[in-house]
C-alpha atoms as an extended CHARMM CRD file, in Angstrom:
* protein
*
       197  EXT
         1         1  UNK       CA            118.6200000000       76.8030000000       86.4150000000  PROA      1               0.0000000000
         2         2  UNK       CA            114.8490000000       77.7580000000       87.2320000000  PROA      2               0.0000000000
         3         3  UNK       CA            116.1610000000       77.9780000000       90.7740000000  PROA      3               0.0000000000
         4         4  UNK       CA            118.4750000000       80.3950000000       89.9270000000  PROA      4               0.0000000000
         5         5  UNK       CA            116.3630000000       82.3360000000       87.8360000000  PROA      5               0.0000000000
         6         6  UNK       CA            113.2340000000       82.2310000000       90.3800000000  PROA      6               0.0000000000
         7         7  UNK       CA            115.8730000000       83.8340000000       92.8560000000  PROA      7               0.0000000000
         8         8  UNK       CA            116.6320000000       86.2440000000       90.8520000000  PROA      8               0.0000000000
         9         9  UNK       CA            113.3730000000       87.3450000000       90.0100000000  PROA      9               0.0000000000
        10        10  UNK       CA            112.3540000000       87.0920000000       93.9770000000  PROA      10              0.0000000000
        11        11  UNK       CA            115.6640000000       89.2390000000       94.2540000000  PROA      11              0.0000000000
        12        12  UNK       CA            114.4080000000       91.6770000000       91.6900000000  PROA      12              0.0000000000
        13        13  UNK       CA            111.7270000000       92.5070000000       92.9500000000  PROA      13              0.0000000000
        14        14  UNK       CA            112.7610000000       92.8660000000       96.2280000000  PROA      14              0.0000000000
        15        15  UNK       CA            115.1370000000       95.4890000000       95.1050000000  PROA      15              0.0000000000
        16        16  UNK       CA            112.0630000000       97.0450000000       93.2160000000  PROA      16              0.0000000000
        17        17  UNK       CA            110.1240000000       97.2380000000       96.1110000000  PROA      17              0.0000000000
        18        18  UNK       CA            112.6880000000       98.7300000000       98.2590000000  PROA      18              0.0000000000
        19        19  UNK       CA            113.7600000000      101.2830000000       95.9860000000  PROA      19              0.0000000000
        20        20  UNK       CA            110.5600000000      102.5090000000       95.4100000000  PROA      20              0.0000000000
        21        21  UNK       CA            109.1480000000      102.9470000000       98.4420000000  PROA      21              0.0000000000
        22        22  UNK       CA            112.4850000000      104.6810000000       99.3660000000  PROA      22              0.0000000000
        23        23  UNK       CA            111.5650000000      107.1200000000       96.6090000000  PROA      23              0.0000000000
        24        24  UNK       CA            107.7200000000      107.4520000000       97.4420000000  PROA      24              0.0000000000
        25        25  UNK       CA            108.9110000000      107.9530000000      100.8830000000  PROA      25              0.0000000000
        26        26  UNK       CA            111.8590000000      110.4440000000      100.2070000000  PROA      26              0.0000000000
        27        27  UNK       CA            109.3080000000      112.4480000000       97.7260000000  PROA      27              0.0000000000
        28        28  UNK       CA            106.8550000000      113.0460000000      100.3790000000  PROA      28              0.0000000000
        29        29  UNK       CA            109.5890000000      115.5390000000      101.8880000000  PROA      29              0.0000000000
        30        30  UNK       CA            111.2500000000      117.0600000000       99.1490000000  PROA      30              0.0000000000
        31        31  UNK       CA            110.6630000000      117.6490000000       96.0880000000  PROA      31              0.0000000000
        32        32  UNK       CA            111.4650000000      114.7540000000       93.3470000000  PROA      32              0.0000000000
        33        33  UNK       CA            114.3450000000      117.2330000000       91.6630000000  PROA      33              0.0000000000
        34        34  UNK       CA            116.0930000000      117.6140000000       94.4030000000  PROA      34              0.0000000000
        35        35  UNK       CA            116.5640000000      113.8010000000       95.4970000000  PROA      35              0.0000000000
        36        36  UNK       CA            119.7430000000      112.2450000000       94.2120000000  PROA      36              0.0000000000
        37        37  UNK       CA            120.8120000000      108.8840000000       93.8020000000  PROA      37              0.0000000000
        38        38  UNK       CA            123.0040000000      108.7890000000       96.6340000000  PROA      38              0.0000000000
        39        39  UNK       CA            119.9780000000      109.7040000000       98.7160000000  PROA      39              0.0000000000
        40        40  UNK       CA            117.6520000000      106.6940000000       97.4250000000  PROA      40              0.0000000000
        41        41  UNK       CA            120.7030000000      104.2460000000       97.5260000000  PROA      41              0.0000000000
        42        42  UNK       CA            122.0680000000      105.3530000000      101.2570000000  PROA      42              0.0000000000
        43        43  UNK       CA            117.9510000000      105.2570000000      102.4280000000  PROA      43              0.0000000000
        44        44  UNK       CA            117.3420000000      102.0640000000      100.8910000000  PROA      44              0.0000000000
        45        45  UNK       CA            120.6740000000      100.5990000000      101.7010000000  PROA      45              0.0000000000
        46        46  UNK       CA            120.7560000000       99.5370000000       98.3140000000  PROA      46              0.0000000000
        47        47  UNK       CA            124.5560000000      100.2170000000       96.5080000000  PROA      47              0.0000000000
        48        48  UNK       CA            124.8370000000      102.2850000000       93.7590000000  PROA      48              0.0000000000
        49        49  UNK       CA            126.1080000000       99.3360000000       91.6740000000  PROA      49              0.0000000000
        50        50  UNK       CA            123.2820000000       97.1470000000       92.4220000000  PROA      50              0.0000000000
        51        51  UNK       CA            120.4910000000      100.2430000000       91.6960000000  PROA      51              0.0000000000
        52        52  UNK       CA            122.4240000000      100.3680000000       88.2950000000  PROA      52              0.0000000000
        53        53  UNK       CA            122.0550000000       96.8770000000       87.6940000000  PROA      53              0.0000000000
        54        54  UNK       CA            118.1660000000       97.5030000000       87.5420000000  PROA      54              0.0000000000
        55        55  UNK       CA            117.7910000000      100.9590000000       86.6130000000  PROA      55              0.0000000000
        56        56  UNK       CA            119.8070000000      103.3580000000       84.2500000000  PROA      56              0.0000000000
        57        57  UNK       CA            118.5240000000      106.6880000000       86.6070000000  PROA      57              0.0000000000
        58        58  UNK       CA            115.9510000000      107.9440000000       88.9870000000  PROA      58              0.0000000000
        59        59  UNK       CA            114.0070000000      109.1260000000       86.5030000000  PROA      59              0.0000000000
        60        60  UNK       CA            113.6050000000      105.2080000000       85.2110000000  PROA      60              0.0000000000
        61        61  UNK       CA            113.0780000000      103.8650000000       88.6260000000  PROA      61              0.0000000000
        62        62  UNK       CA            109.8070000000      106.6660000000       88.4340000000  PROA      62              0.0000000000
        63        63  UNK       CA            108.5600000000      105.6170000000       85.4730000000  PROA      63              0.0000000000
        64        64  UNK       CA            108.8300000000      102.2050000000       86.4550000000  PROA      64              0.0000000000
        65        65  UNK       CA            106.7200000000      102.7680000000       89.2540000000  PROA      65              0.0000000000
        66        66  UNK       CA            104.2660000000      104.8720000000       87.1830000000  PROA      66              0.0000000000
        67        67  UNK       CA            104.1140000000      101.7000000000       84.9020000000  PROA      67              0.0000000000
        68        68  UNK       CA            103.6980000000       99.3900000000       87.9180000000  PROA      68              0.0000000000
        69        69  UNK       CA            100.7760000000      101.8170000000       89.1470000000  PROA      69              0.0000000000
        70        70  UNK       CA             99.2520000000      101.9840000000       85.9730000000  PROA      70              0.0000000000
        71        71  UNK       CA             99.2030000000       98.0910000000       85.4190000000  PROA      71              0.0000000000
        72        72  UNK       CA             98.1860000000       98.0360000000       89.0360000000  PROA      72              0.0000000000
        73        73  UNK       CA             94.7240000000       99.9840000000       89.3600000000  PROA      73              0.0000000000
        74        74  UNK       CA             93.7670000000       98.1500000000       85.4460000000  PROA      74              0.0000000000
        75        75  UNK       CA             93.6600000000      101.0560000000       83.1220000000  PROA      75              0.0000000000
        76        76  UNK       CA             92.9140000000       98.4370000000       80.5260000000  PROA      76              0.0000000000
        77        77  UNK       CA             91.5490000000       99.1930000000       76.4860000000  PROA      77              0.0000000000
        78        78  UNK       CA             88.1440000000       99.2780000000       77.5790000000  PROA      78              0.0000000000
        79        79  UNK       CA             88.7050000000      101.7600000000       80.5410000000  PROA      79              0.0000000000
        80        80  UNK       CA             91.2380000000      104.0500000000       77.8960000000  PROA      80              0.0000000000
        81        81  UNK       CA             88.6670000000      103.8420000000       74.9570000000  PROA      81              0.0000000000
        82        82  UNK       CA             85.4710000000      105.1270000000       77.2080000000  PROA      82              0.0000000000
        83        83  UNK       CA             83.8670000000      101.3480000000       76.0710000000  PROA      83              0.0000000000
        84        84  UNK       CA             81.2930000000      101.8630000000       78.6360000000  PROA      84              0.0000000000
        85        85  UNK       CA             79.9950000000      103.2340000000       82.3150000000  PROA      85              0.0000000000
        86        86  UNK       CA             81.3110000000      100.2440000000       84.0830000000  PROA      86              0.0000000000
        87        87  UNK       CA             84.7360000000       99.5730000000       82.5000000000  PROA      87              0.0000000000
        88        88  UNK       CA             85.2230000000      103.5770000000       84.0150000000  PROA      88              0.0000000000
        89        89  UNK       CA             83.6120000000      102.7110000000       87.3540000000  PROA      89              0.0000000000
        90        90  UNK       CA             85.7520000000       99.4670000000       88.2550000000  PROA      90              0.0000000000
        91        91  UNK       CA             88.6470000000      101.3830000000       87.1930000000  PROA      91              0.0000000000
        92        92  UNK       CA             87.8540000000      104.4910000000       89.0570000000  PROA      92              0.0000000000
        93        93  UNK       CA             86.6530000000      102.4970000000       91.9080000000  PROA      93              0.0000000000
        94        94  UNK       CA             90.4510000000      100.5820000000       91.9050000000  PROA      94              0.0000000000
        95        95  UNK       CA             91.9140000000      103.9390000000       91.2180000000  PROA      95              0.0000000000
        96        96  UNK       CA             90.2160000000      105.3810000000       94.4500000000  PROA      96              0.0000000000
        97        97  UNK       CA             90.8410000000      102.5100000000       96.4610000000  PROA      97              0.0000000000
        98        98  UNK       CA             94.7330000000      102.7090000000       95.7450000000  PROA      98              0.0000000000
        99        99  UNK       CA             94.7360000000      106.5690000000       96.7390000000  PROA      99              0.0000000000
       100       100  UNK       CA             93.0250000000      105.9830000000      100.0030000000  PROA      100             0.0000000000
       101       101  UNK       CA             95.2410000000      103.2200000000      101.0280000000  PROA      101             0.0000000000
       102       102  UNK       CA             98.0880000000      105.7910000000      100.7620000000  PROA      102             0.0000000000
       103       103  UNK       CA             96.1550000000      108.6170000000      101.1950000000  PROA      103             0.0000000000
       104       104  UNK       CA             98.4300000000      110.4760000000      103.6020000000  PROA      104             0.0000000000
       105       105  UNK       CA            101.5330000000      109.5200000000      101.7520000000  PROA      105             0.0000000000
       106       106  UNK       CA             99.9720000000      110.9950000000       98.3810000000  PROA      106             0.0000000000
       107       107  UNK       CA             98.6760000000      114.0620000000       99.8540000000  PROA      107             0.0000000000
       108       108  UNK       CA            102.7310000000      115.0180000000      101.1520000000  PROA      108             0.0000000000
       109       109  UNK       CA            104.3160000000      114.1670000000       98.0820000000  PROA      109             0.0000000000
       110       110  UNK       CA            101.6380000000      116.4240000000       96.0090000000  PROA      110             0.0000000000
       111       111  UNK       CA            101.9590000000      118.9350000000       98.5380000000  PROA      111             0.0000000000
       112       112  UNK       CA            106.0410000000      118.6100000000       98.4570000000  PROA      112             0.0000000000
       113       113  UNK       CA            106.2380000000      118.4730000000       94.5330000000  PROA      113             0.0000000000
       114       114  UNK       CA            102.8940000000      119.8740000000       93.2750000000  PROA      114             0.0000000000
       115       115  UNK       CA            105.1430000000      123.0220000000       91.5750000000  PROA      115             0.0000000000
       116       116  UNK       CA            108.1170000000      120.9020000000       91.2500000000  PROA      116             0.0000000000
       117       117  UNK       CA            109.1290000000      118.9160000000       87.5160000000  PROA      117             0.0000000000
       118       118  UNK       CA            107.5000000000      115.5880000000       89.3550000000  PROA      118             0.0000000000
       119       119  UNK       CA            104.0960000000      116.2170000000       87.7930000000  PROA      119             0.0000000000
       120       120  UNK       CA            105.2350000000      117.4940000000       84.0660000000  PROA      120             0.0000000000
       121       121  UNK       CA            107.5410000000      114.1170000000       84.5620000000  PROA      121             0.0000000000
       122       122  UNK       CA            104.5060000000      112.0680000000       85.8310000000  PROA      122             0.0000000000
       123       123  UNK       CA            102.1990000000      113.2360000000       83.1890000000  PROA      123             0.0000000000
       124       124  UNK       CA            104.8570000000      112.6790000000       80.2000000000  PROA      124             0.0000000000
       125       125  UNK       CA            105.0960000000      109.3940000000       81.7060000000  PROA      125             0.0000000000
       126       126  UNK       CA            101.6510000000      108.5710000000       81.1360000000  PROA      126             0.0000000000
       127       127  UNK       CA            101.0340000000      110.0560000000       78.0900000000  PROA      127             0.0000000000
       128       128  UNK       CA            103.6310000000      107.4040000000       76.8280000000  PROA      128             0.0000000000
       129       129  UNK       CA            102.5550000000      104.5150000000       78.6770000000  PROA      129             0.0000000000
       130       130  UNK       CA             98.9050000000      105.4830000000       77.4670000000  PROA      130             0.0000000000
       131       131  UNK       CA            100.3710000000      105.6380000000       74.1930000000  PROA      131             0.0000000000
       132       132  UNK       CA            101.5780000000      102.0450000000       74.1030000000  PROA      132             0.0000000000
       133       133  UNK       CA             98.2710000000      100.9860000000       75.2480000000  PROA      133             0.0000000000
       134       134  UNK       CA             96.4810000000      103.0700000000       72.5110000000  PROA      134             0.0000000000
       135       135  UNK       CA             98.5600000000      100.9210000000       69.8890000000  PROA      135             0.0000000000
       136       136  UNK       CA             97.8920000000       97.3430000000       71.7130000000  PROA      136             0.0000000000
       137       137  UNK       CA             94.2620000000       98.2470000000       71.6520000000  PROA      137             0.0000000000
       138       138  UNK       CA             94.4140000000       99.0750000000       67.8980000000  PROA      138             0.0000000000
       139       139  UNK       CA             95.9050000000       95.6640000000       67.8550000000  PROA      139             0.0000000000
       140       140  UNK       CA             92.6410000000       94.4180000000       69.0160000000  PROA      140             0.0000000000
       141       141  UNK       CA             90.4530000000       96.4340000000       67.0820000000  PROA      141             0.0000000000
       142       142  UNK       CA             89.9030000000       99.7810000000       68.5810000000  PROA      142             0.0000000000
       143       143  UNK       CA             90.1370000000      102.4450000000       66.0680000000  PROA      143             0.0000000000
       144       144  UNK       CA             90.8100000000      105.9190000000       67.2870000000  PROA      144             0.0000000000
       145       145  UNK       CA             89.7860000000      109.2170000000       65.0700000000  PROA      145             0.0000000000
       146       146  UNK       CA             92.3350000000      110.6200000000       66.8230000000  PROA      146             0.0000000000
       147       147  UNK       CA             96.1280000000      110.2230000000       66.3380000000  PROA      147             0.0000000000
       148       148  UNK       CA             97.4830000000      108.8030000000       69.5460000000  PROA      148             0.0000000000
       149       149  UNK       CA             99.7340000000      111.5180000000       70.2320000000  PROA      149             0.0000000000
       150       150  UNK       CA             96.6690000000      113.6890000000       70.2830000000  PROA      150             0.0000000000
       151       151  UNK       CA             94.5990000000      110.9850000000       72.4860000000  PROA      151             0.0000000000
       152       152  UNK       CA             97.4540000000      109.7920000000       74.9880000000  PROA      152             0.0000000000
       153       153  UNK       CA             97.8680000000      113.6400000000       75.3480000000  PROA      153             0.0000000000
       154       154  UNK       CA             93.9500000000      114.3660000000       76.3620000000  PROA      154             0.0000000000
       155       155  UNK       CA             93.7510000000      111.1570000000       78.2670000000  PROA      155             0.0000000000
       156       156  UNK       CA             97.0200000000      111.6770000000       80.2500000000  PROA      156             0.0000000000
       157       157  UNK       CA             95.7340000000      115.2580000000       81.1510000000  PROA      157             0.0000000000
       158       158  UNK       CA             92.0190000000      113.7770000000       82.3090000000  PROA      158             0.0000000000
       159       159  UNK       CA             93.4490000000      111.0860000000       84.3170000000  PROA      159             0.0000000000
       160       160  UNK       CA             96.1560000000      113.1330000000       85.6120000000  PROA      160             0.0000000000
       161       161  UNK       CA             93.3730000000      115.6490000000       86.4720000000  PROA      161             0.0000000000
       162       162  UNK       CA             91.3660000000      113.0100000000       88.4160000000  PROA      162             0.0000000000
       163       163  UNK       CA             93.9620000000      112.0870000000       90.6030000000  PROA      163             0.0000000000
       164       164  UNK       CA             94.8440000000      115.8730000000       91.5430000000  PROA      164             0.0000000000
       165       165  UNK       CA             91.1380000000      116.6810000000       91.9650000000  PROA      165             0.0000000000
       166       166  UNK       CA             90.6900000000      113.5530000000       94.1300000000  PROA      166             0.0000000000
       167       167  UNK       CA             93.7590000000      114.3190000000       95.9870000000  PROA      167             0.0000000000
       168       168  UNK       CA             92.5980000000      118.1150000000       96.8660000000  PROA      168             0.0000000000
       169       169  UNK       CA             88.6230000000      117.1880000000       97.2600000000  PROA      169             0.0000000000
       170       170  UNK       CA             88.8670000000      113.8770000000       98.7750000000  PROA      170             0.0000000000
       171       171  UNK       CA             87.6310000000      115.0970000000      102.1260000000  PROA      171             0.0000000000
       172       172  UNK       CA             84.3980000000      117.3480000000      100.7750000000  PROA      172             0.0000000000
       173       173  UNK       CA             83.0490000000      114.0670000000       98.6230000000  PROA      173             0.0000000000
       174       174  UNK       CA             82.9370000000      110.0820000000       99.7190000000  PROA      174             0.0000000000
       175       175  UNK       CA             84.1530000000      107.9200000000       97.3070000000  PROA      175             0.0000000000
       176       176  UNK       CA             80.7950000000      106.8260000000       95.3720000000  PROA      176             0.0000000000
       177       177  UNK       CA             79.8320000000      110.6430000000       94.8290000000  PROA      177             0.0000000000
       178       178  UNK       CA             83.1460000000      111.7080000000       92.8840000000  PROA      178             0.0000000000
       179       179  UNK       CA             83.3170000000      108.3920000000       90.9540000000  PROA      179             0.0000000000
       180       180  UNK       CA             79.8910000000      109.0970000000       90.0540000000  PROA      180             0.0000000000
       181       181  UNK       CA             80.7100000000      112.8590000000       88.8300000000  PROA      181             0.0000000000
       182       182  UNK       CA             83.8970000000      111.5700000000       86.7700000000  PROA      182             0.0000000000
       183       183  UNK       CA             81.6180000000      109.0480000000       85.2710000000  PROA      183             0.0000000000
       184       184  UNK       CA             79.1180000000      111.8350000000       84.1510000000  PROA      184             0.0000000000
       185       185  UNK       CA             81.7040000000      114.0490000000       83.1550000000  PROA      185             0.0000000000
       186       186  UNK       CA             83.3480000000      111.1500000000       81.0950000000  PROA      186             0.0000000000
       187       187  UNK       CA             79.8870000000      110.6070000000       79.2860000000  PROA      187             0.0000000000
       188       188  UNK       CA             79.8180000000      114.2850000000       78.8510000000  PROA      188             0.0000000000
       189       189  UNK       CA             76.3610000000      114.3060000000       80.6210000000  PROA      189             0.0000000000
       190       190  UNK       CA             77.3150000000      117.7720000000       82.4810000000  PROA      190             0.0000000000
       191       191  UNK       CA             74.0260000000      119.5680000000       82.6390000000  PROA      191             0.0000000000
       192       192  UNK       CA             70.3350000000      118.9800000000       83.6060000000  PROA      192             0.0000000000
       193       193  UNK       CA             67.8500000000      120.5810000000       81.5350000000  PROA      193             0.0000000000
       194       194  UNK       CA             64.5290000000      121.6680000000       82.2990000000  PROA      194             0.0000000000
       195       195  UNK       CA             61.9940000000      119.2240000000       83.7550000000  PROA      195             0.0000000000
       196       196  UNK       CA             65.1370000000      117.1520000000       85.1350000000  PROA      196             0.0000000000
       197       197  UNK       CA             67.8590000000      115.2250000000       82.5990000000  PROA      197             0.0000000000
């Protein structure tokens, strides 16, 4: 039985992977709304029957890879609840790391879907995955003043924004330099004063 099971699990996963680099790969030439599911399943050679096995739509197979992403790059309580500098930096510094590995591929599918529905969709993705993750970390004793709906919504927007502004600015700033202007801008520390900070 743990055979079987292991299997499966190697087998989903497989299918995972497949379908969504098929849909990274088919969003960095069109635009995400006008993809259908024929078009992931005949590019990923993956039957309709067996995508619906795993997914109810496309639009779950994207938030699914959102959720992977999100999981991926460690946007833990810490990093969500500003806890300090370095929780940020790591997570930036993961963040960044994950865009330049796919760099090109990013910079096509923002370009192909940038005034497309994939970024409202993307954002009210993470606004409710950021949401879920606001109520663990209440779990574990991180009190927000501001009703989650409120938060996720701010957060969602800033870390949205950070991937956009690294996406477009990438090439005028190396890495350290824009992690270290997120930080400061995440600690609010935006202007010098007189006779330096």
């Amino acid at each position: 039985m743990n055979q079987t099971t292991s299997k499966t699990s190697v087998s989903a996963r497989r299918t995972y992977l497949l379908l969504s680099r098929t849909l990274f790969g088919l969003m960095a030439d069109s635009p995400f709304e006008r993809i259908t599911l024929t078009d992931i399943c005949n590019a990923s050679l993956v039957p309709r029957s067996t995508f619906y096995r795993y997914f109810e739509d496309k639009y779950d197979l994207l938030h699914c890879c959102l959720r992977g992403l999100v999981d991926e790059v460690g946007l833990t309580e810490d990093v969500i609840c500003f806890k300090n500098r370095e929780s940020i930096r790591d997570f930036l510094m993961v963040l960044i790391w994950h865009i330049n590995e796919n760099m090109k591929q990013y910079r096509k599918i923002y370009g192909a879907n940038q005034d497309g529905e994939l970024m409202k969709i993307l954002q009210n993705g993470l606004r409710q995955i950021l949401t879920e993750k606001l109520e663990e970390a209440e779990k574990k004793g991180y009190r927000s003043k501001i009703p989650h709906p409120i938060f996720a919504s701010l957060l969602a927007d800033f870390y949205f924004g950070i991937i956009k502004c690294y996406l477009e600015m990438a090439d005028q700033y190396d890495t350290e330099t824009f992690i270290e202007n997120v930080c400061l801008f995440s600690e609010r520390d935006f202007f010098e004063t007189e006779g330096g900070r």
